[in-house]
C-alpha positions as CSV (number, residue, x, y, z in Angstrom):
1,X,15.0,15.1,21.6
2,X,14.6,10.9,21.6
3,X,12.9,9.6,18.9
4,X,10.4,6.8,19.9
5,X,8.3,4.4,17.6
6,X,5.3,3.2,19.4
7,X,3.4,0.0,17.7
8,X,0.4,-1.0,19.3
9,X,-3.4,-2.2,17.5
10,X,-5.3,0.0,19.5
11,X,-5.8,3.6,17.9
12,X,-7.0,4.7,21.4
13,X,-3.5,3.4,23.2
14,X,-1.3,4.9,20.1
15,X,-3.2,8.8,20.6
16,X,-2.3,8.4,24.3
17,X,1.1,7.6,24.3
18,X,1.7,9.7,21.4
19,X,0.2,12.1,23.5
20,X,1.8,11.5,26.9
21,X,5.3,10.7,25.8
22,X,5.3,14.0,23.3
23,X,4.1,16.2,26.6
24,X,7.6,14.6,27.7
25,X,9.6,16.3,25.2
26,X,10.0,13.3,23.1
27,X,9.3,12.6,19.0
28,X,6.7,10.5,18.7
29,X,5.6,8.3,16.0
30,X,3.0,5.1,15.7
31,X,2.1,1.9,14.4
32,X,-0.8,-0.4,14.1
33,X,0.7,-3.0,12.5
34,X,4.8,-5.2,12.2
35,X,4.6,-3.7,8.2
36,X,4.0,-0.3,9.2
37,X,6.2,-0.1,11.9
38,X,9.2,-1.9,9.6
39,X,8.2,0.7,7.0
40,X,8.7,3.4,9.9
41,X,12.3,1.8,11.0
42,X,13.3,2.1,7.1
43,X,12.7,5.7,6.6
44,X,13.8,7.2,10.0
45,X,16.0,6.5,12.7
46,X,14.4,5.9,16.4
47,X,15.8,5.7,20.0
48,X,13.9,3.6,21.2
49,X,10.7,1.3,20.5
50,X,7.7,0.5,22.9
51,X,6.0,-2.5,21.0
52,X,2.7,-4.1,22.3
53,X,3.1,-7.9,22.4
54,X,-0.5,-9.1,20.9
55,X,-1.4,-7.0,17.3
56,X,-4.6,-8.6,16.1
57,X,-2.8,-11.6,14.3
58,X,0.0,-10.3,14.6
59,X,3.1,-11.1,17.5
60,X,5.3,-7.8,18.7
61,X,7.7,-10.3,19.9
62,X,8.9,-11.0,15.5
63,X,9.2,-7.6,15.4
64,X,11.2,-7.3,18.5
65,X,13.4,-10.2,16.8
66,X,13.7,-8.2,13.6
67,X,14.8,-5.4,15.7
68,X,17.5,-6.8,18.1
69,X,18.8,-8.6,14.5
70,X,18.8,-5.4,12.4
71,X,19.2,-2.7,14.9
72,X,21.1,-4.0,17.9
73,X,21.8,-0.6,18.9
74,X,18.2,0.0,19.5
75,X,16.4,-0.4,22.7
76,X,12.7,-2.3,23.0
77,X,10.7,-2.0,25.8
78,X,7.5,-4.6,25.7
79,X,4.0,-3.3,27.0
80,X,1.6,-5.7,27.2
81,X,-1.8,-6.2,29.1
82,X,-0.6,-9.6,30.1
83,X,2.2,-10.4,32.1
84,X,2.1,-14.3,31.5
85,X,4.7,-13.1,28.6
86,X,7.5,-11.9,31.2
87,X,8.0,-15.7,31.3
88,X,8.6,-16.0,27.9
89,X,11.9,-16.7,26.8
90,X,11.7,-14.6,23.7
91,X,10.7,-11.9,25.8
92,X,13.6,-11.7,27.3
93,X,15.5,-9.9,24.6
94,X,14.0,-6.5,25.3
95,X,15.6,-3.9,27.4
96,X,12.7,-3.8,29.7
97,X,9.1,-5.2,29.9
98,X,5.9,-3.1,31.5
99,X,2.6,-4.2,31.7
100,X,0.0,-1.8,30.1
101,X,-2.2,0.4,32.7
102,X,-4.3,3.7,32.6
103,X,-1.0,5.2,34.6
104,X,1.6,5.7,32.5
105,X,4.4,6.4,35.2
106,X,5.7,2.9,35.0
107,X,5.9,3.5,31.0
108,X,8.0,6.9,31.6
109,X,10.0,6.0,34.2
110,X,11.1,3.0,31.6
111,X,11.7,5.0,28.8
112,X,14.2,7.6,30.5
113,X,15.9,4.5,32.6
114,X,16.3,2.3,29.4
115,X,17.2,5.9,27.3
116,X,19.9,6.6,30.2
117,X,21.2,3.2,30.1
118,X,21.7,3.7,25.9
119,X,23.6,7.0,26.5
120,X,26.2,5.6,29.1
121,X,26.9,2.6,26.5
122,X,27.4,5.2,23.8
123,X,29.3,7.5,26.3
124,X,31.5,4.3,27.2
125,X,31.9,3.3,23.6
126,X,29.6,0.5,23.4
């Protein structure tokens, strides 16, 4: 079973992915905040992080640098409302970059492409 760190602001986004991605068969956890979620990334290990872009005063794209500098190994896939921020440079080190919607097939479909991709780079040694 993939582990997955979701970190998004919004209590109401966090229940439904936690909810959605769990129906999914994977392990689920959350984060309102970069200190939670770098609290989370000490304790445990995850497969894969979905990080929201805009956290109240907060940027997802310093934690996504923190993660591609600490965990390499670990894939990041970006969900934001906006989609200005696919033209952002810094955006560009994520493995994948979905903008947020009520549908969350885009989301899946993501996380099992970005999750296959991982495997074959293990599989091949990577």
């Amino acid at each position: 079973m993939s582990r997955l760190l979701v970190v998004d602001d919004e209590a109401n986004i966090r229940l439904l992915y936690s909810e959605e991605l769990a129906d999914e068969g994977y392990s689920v956890e959350t984060a309102a905040t970069i200190a939670e979620a770098v609290e989370k990334l000490e304790q445990q290990a995850f497969d894969l992080a979905v990080l929201d872009i805009k956290l109240k005063n907060e940027s997802g794209i310093e934690l996504l640098q923190k993660i591609v500098k600490e965990r390499h190994d670990m894939p990041v896939i970006l969900c934001s409302a906006f989609s200005c921020y696919k033209d952002d440079f810094s955006a560009w080190l994520a493995d994948s970059y979905v903008v947020k919607s009520g549908d969350m097939t885009e989301l899946k479909e993501e996380i099992k492409r970005v999750l296959a991709k991982k495997a074959q780079r293990r599989a091949a040694g990577m």
